[in-house]
C-alpha positions in Angstrom: -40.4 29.0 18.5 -43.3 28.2 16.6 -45.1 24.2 16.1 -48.2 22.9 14.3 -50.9 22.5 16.6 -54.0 19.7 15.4 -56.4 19.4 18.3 -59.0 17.1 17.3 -60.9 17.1 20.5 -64.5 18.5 20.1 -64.9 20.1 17.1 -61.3 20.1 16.4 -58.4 23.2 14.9 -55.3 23.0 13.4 -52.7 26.5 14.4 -49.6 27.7 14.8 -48.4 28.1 18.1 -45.8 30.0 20.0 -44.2 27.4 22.7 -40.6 28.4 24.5 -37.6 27.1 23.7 -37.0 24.1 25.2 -41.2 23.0 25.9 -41.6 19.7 26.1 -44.8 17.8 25.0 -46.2 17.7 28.3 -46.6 20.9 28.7 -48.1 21.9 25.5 -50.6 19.2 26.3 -51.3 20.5 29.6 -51.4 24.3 29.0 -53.8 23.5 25.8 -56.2 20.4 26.8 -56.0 20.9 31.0 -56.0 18.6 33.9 -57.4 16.0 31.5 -55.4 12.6 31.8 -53.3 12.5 28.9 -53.9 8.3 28.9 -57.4 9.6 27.5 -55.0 10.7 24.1 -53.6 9.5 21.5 -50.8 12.6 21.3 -47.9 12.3 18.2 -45.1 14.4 17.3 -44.3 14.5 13.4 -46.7 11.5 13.0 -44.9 9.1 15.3 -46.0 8.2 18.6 -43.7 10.1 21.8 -42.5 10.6 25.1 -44.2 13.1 27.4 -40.9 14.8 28.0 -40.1 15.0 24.4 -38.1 18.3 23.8 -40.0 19.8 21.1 -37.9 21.7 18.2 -39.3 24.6 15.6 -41.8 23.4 12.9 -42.3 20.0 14.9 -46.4 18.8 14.0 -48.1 17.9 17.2 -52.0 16.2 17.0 -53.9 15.3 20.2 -56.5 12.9 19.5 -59.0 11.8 22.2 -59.4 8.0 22.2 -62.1 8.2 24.0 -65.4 10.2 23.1 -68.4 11.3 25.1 -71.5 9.9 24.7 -70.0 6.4 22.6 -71.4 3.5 23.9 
């Protein structure tokens, strides 16, 4: 199935992605961003704030937004 991707970490993309039926957000977030700790992200579904183990469905949005940035003092 296919979901919005916006990954505003570094310089930042927005793409459609292929994810399996029945991929929760966790593991988008890991297979895209790494071993990173998702606490360091603000990460939504369709604008609203969710669960790691969200079930994702086709067309959902998903943004990743570091909350913390490198080199901010």
């Amino acid at each position: 199935m296919q979901v919005l991707l916006i990954n505003n970490d570094g310089g930042g993309f927005a793409d459609y992605i292929e994810v399996p039926d029945g991929a929760s957000v966790q593991e988008v977030f890991t297979e895209k961003v790494g071993n990173r700790p998702a606490s360091d992200y603000l990460i939504r579904v369709n604008r609203q704030p969710c669960a790691s183990q969200q079930i994702l469905q086709e067309g959902d949005r998903i943004s990743i937004t570091p909350t913390k940035i490198e080199g901010a003092g």
